[in-house]
N, C-alpha and C positions, 0 to 999 in steps of 0.2 A: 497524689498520683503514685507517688512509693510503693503500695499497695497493691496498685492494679494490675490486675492481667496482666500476660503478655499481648494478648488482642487488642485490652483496650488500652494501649501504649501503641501501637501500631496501628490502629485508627485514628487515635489521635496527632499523632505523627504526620498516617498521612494526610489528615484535614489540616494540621498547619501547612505542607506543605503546599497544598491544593490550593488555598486561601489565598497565599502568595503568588500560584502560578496564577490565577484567575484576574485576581485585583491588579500584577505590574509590578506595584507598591505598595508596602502594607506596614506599618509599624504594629509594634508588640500591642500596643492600645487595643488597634484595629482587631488582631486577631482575637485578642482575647476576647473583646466584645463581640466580636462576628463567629465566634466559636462557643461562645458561652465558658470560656476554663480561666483558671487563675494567671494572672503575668511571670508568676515564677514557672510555670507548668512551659506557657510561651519559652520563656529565656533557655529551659531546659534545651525545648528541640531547635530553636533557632542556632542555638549553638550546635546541637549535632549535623545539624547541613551546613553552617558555616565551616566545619570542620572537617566536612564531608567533600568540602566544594561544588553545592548544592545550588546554595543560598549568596549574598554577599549585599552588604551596607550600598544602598543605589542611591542616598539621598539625605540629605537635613532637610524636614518639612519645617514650616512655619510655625511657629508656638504661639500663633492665633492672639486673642485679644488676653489671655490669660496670664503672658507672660513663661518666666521660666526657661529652662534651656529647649533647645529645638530638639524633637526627636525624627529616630533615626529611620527610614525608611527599608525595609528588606526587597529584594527582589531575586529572581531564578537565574541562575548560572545556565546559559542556552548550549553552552560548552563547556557545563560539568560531566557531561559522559558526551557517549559516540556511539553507532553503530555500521557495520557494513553492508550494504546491498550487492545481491552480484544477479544478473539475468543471464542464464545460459539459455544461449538459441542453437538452432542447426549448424550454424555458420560464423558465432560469434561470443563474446561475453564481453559483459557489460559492468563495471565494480564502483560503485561509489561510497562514499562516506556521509552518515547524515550527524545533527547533533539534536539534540532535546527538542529543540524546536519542531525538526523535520524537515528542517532548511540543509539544501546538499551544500556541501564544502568544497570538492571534486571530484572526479567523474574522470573514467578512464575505461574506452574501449578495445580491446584486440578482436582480430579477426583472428579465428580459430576452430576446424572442424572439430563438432563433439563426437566423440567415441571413448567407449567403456576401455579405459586405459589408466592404470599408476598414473603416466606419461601424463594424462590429459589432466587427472585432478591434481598431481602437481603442478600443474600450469595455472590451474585456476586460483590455488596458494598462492602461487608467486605473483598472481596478478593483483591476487587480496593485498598481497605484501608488498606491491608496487604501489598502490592506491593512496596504505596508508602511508605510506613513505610521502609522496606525493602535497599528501595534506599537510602533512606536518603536526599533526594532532599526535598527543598522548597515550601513546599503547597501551599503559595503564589503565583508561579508563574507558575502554574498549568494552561495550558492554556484548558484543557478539558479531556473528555475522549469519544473514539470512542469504540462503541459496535458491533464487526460485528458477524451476525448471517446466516446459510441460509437461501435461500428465497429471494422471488422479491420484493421489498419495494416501495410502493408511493412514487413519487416525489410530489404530492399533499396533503396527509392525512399524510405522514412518516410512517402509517404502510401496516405490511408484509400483499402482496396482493394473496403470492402463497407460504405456508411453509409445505410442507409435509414432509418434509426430517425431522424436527423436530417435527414435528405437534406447528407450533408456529403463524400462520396465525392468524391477528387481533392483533400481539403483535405490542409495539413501543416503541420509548426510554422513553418517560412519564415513563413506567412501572417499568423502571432501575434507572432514577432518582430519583426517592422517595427515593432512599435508596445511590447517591449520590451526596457530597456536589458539584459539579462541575458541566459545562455545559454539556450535553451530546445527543451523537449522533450513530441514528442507522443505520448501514448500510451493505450492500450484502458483506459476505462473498469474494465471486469470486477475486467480484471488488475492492475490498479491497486492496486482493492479487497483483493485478493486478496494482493496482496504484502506492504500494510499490514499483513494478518492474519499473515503468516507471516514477514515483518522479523523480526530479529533474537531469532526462536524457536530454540529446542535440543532442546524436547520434542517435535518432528514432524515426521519426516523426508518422509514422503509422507501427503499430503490430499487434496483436492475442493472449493474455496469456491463454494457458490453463490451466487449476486448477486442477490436478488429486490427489485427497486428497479422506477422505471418501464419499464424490460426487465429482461429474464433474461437472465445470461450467469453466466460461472465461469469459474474459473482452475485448474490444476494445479501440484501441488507432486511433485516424483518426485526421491529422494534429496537434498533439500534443495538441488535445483534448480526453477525454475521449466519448464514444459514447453509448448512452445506447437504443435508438431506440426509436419507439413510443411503451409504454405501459413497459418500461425497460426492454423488452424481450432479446436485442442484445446480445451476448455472451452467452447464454444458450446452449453452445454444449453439455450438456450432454443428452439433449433430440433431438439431431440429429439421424435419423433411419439410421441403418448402416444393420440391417439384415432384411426380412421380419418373421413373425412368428417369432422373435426370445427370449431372456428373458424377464422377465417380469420386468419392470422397476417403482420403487414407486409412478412414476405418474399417475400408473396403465397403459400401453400402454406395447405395446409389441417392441422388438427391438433397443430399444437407447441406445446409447453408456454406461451411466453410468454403467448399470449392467456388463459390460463387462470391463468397463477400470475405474473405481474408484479403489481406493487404495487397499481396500480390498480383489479386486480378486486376490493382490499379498501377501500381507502380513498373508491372511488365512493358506499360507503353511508354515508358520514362527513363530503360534503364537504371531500374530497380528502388527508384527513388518516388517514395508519397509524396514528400515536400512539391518537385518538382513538376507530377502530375497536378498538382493544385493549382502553381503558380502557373503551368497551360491551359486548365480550363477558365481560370480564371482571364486572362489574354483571350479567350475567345476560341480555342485550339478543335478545330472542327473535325476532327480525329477520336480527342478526347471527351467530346462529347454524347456522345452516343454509348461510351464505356459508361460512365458515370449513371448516365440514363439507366440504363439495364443493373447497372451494381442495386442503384436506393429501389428499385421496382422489386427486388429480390431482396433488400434486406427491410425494405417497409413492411413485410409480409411476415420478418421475424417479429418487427417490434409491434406490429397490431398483436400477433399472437401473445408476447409476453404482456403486452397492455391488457386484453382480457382475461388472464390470467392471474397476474396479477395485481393491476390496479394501481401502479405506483408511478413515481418518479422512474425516467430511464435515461440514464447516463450513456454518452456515446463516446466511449473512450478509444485508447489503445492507437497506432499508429496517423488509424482515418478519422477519429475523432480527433485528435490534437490538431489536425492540417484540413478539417473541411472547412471549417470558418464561414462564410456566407451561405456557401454552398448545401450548406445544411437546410436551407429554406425547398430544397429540391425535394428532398426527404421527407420532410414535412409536410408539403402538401400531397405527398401519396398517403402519407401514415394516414390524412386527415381522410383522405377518398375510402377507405378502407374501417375506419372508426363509426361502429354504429351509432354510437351516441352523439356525434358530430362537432367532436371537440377540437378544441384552439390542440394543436397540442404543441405550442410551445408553451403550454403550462403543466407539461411530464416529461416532453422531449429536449434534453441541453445535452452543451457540451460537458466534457471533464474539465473540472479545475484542474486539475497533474495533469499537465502536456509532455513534458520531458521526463521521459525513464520511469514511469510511475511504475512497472514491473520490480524495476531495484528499487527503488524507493519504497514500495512497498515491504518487500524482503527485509529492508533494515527495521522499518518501519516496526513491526512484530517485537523485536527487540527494544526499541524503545516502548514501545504501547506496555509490553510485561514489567518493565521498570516503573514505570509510575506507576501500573497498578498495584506494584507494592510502596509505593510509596506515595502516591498521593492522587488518584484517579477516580472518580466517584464509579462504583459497579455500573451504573445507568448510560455509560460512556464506553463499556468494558469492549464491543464490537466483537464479546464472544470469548475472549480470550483472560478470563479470569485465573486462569488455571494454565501455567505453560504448556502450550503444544506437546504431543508424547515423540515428536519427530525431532526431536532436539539434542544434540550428544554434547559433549564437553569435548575440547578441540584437543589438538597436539597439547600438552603440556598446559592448558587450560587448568586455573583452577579458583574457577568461577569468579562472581560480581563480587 
């Protein structure tokens, strides 16, 4: 290997380290037979992650009927790095800390109205810098922080090209970096959401997340890439017309979904809470049932539409996903009334696995996913992002992985 490229040093790298993350366990044997390379090639980069704080010694396996000393098992450091998630809404922000895994560590919300201010993105710093504080994790090895906001964002310029839900149009991460020390990146809400659901899945090549939270949006999954369309429009269902003449929706038009199926049209009889609407209808709450009624009558009509469209799996994420739980069979049997072909559809329609924060979760998420893709991620996994986002700036005093 002396010899080689620098490519095929860095592919090799990152299939030992892939090897490892896949198997749990792996001794040097393993890899080199399961990678086809020499044991010294192995020892090479086992060493460079042990040293990296990648990797680390998980084990003495058995020395079999062979005899001989035992060898040593490697395994993934789930807390060799870190990344941050933050979700700004109209009325709050949301920061947590996740690790390699994608397992949150904690989670820290303030109520805070959003407005284009110093003021306001230094708050959002200090909340990054509360969080980590918080966890008690490694500044060091802080691999970033993802900022997801509503709004449609450049893939060109990084900033938001369509924010009225927040009035945040013309914002970008530059604006949140000044006030943190790390990389950082801005990106759509939905898709956020929506990445989290589909991170480091194998069972779902192509899907449809919808995000029913304080707006409506969604994301697309198509060959186990993410799809964002020309102009990032794709997944925008909540400006799908579902009525004519009907509410008046923030994008000023009349009839789209959101007005009709964002979070809000359930949690307003609850005192602002989904959980709580659930736990009523659930009880029998003869109030809240006739809401609900009218909600899945109105949003079954989305997801027939995206079902002939496009033929997938459809995830019902986002606030009302995480908290319909049974009640989902309500949905279901309109979807089915509406389905030409006359299908079961609980074999396209579930819930999200991310129930909690999947929007930060997501956010961080980005940051870890670009990490392994350079170091140990197979392309066929990549969910699109082979190549860092161009929305991404280096933080206060940031200087880099």
């Amino acid at each position: 290997m002396a010899g080689a490229p620098d490519s095929t040093r860095r592919r090799t790298r990152q299939a030992v380290y892939e090897f490892v993350r896949e198997r749990g366990l792996a001794t040097k044997k393993d890899i080199a037979d399961g990678l086809g390379i020499s044991l010294p090639t192995v020892a090479k980069y086992l060493s460079y992650f042990l040293e990296a704080g990648l990797l680390e010694e998980g084990a003495k396996l058995s020395s079999g009927d062979h005899g001989g000393r035992s060898p040593i098992a490697y395994t993934c450091v789930a807390d060799g790095r870190f990344a941050v998630g933050v979700d700004v809404t109209r009325d709050r922000v949301r920061c947590l800390v996740v690790n390699l895994e994608g397992r949150v560590l904690g989670t820290r919300r303030t109520r805070r109205v959003f407005e284009r201010s110093e003021d306001y993105f230094a708050f959002v710093g200090g909340e990054v810098a509360a969080t980590i504080a918080q966890t008690g994790v490694d500044r060091d090895l802080i691999l970033g922080v993802g900022v997801a906001v509503p709004g449609l964002i450049s893939g060109t310029t990084g900033r938001v090209t369509y924010g009225r839900v927040i009035d945040n149009q013309g914002l970008s991460a530059a604006d949140f970096a000044a006030h943190i020390p790390y990389e950082t990146r801005l990106v759509h809400d939905s898709e956020a959401a929506g990445f989290a659901e589909f991170w480091d899945k194998t069972t779902v090549d192509n899907a449809f997340y919808i995000s029913l939270s304080h707006s409506v949006g969604g994301s697309v999954l198509i060959k186990n890439a993410m799809y964002r369309g020309d102009g990032e429009l794709a997944g925008e269902i909540g400006h799908m017309r579902i009525h004519d003449d009907g509410l008046r929706c923030y994008c000023g038009r009349d009839g789209c979904l959101d007005p009709y199926c964002n979070s809000t049209v359930l949690s307003a009889h609850t005192d602002g809470s989904v959980e709580d609407f659930f736990a009523g209808l659930a009880a029998g709450d003869p109030v809240l049932a006739p809401v609900w009624d009218r909600y899945t009558t109105d949003l079954a009509i989305a997801v027939n539409n995206i079902r002939v469209m496009f033929g997938c799996t459809i995830v019902l994420g986002g606030d009302v996903g995480a908290h319909s739980g049974a009640q989902l069979d309500d949905l279901r049997r309109k979807v089915e009334q509406l389905d030409f072909l006359d299908t079961d559809s609980r074999t396209f329609l579930v819930p999200a696995s991310v129930r909690e924060h999947p929007i930060a979760v997501g956010a961080a998420l980005y940051l870890v996913d670009e990490f392994r893709q350079r170091l140990g991620r197979p392309p066929s996994r990549s969910l699109g992002y082979s190549q860092p986002p161009r929305w991404s700036v280096p933080g206060r005093g940031a200087t880099g992985v």
